[in-house]
N, C-alpha and C positions, 0 to 999 in steps of 0.2 A: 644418684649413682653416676659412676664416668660411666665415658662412654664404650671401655675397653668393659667395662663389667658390665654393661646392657645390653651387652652381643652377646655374653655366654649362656646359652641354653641349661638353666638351672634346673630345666624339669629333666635334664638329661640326672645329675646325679641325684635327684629323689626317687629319680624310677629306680637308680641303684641302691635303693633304700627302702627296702619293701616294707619295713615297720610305717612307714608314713601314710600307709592306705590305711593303718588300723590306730594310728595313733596319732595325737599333737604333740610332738616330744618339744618343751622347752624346757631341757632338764641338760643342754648341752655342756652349762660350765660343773654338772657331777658327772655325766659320761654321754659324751655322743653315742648315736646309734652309727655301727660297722655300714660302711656299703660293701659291695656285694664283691670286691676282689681284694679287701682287706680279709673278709671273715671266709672266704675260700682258701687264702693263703693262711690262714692258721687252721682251718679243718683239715686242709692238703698234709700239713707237716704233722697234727695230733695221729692223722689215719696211717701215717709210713708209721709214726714211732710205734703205735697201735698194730702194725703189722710187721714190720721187721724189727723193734726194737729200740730203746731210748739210745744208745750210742750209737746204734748202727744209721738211724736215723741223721743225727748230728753228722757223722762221716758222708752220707749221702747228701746232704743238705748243706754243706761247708761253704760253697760259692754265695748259697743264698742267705745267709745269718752274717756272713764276715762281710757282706755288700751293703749291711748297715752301717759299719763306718761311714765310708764316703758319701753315703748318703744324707746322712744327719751330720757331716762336714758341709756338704753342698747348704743344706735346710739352716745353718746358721752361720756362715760365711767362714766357716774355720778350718783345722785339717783335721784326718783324718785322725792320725793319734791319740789329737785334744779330745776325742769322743769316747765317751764309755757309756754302753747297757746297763739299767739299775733296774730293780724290780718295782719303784716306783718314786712318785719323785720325792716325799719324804724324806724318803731313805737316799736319797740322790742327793739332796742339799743337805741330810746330815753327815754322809760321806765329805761334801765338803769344808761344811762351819766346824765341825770336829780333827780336823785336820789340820786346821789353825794353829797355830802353835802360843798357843794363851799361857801368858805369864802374869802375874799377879799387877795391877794397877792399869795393865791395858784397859781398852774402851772398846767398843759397840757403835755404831752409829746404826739408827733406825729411824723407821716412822710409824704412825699411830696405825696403818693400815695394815700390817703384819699377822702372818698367818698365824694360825694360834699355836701351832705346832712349832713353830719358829721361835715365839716369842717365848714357849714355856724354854727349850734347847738356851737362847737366852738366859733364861735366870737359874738355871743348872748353874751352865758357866760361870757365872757369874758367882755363886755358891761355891761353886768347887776350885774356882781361881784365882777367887777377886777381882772380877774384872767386872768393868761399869758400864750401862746401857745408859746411850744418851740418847733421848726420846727427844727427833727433830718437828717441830709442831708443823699444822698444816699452812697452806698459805688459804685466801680466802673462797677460794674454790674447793677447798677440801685435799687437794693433792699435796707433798711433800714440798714442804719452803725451799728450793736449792736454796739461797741466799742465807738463812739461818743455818741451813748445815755447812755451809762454808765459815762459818761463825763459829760452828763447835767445834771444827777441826782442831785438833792439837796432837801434839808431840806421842801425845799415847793411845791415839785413835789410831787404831790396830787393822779394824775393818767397818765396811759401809756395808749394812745386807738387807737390802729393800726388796718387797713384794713390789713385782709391777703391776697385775693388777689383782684388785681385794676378792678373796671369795666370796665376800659379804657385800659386793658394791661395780658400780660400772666407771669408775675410773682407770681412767689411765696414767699411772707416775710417766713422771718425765726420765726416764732410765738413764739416756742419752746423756740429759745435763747433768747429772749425779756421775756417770762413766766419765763425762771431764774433768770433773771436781775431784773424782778419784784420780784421775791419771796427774792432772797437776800437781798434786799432794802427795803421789806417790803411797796410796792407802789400798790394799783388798780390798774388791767389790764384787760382792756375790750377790748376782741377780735370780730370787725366784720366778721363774716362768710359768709357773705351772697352768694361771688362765691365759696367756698370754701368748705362747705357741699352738699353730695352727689357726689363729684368728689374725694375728699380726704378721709382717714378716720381723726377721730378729736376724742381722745381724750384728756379731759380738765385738768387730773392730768397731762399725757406729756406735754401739752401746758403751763401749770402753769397761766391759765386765769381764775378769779375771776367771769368774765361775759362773755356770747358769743350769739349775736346775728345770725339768720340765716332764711335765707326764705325756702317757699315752691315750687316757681314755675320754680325754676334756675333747677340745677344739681339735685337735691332730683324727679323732675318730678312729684312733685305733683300740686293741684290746683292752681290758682292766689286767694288771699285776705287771705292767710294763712302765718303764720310763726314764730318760736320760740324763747324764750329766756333759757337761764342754767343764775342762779346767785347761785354762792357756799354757802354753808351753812356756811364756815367761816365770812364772810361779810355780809350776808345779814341783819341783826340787825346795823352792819351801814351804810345800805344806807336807803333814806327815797321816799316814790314811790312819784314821782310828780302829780299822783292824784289819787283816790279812789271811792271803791264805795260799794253795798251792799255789792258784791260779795270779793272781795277782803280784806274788814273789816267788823269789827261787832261793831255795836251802843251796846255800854255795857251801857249807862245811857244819860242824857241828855246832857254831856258836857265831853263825852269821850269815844272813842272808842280804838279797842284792830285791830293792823294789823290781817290776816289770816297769818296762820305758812305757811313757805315756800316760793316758789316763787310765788305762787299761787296770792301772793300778788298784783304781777304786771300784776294781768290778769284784764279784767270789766265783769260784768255778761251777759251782752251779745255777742256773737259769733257765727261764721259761723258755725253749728256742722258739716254740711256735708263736708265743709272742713276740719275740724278737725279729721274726722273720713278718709277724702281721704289723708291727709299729713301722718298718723299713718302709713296706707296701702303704700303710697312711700316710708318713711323709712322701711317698714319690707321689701319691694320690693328689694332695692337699696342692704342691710344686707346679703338678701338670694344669690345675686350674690357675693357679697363681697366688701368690701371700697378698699382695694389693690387690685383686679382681674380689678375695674374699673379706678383706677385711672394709672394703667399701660395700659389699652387699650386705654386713653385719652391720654394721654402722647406717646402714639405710634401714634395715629392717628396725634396728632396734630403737634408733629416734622414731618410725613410726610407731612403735610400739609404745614407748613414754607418753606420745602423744595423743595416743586413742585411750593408754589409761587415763592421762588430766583429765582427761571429758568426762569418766564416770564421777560421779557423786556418790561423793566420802572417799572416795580413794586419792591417798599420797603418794607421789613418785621421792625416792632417798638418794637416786642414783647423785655423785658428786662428781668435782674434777673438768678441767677444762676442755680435753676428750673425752670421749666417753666411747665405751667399746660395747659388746653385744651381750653383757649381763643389764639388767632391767630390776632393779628390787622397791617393792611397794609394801603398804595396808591398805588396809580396808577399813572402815568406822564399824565396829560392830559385828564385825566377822577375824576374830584370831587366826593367824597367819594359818598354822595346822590343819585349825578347822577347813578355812578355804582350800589347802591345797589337797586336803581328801577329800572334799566335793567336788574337786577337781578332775583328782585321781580317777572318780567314780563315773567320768564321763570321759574316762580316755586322754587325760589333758594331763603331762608331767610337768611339773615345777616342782621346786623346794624348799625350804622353809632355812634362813638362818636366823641364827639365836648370839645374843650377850656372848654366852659360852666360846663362839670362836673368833670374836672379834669387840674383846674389852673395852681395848681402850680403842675403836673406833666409835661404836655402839653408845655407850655409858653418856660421854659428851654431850651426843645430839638426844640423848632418853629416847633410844629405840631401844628394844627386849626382843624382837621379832623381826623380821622383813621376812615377804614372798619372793625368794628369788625365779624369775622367769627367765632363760639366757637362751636366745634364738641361734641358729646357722644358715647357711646359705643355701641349705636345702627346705629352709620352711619359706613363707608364704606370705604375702598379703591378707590371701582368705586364711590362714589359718589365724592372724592378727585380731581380724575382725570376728572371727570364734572365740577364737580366749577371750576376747574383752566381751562380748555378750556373757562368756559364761562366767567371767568377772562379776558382771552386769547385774547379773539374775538373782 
């Protein structure tokens, strides 16, 4: 660890996380556990709707939901505009890739580590357009070739839309070099965030990403049904939102409307506010400790974690890539992913289990069918390290 992250008293935000006296949650990259003034701010906003009313609510609560702008402007070095509320990130990077304006013989630029969500939205397109996915292979570390994707560039390579990092894996893409590679080429590059905010910092002029989707309930520790989009204000006039509504555009006459300025576009008029208002409060949260202070105590926790799994016998570490971030994914000889992580379950211990199903063509290559995903934060522990791996162990 630096030394700016050895000074901050970690046990300060576990005590704001009172699930940790009864639990080992390593279950961070499916949903963090709330600390204690994220899930006030959304019980504070559900109790007013709950007592005066879901719009009366919204009108009383106006400063505090529209202070999410700027604040997930600040969280990704952008403006305020470039920001839209989604109900989750999903739906937040479909609002974007759908947007595209795909014409028949365009191209795809990807890589193997692709979310499966992603990759199926993919072959729709691809179906409904003709447009071609070119699959950039890995380099020997397991992360994305830049070098070979600057190879497949061509004339009809449309856009670049890379996972940064895999929900099946503790890599890290190199976003950054791929944002150059985009901006030299002058190519769309939409960056999935969704493990990757809240654990890293992100901003979008380094990364050189035109789009970046990201959730609320991963690494950021805010609610579930929340989650953001950034679309740059160089592009957003050409891409067109795959659908609308009051909220988002304005009926100028009977045969023609005008988009809303900004990203705002890709929002619908209706939404969670109290999440909206608890995801602002995880970003200012995450901010006040620091994107670098966290994402060095991740990276500290999670290499010792790798490291005390090699030591058991029969268990493989899969993690890939030449960083590596704070997902941790293994087996076991003789104990099926499942099966361990309900024995797990059953002593208080959360991990999760991926499968083939959400990561194809990463999975199929190396003949995995399973990994135990383990993904720690900066509010777990040393000792809690040396508990999962005993109960690994046992």
């Amino acid at each position: 660890m630096t030394q700016a992250s050895a000074t901050i008293d970690w046990e300060h935000y576990r005590n704001e996380t009172p699930a940790c006296r009864d639990i080992l949650h390593f279950n961070n990259a499916g949903a963090s556990l709330m600390p204690d003034p994220v899930h006030q701010a959304v019980v504070d906003h559900l109790e007013l709707e709950r007592t005066r009313g879901g719009y009366e609510a919204a009108d009383l609560t106006e400063a505090a939901h529209e202070a999410f702008y700027p604040v997930f402007a600040r969280l990704l070095g952008a403006q305020p505009e470039e920001i839209a509320y989604v109900e989750n990130a999903t739906r937040a990077w479909d609002m974007a890739f759908y947007a595209v304006p795909w014409q028949a013989g365009d191209r795809i630029l990807t890589h193997g580590v692709a979310y499966a969500s992603n990759y199926m939205a993919f072959l729709q397109v691809a179906k409904r357009h003709r447009v071609a996915i070119d699959l950039v292979p890995s380099d020997e570390s397991g992360q994305v070739d830049v070098n070979a994707m600057a190879e497949r560039v061509n004339a009809r390579t449309k856009l670049i839309a890379l996972t940064h990092i895999p929900s099946q894996g503790g890599l890290i893409n190199p976003a950054a070099d791929v944002g150059a590679l985009a901006r030299d080429r002058g190519i769309l590059f939409l960056l999935d965030a969704c493990q990757s905010a809240g654990q890293l910092p992100l901003n979008v002029a380094h990364l050189g990403c035109h789009m970046l989707s990201g959730t609320g309930r991963k690494f950021l520790r805010g609610p579930r049904g929340t989650g953001f989009l950034y679309v740059s204000n160089a592009v957003i006039d050409q891409l067109d939102p795959p659908f609308i509504d009051l909220h988002s555009a304005t009926w100028t006459a009977v045969d023609q409307f005008v988009f809303r300025a900004g990203a705002r576009r890709f929002e619908n008029w209706e939404s969670y506010l109290a999440g909206k208002i608890g995801l602002r409060h995880a970003a200012e949260y995450a901010m006040a400790i620091g994107l670098d202070a966290i994402q060095t105590r991740n990276q500290y926790l999670a290499a010792t974690l790798r490291r005390r799994l090699r030591d058991i016998p029969g268990v493989a570490v899969h993690d890939q890539g030449r960083n590596q971030c704070a997902i941790v994914t293994f087996t076991k000889a003789n104990e099926p992913c499942p099966e361990l992580a309900k024995r797990l379950f059953a002593q208080k211990i959360n991990v999760s289990v991926s499968t083939v199903q959400t990561g194809r063509l990463d999975f199929a290559p190396r003949g995995l069918n399973t990994v135990t995903r383990a993904s720690v934060h900066y509010y777990n522990t040393e000792a809690e390290i040396e508990r999962f791996c005993e109960a690994v162990a046992d």
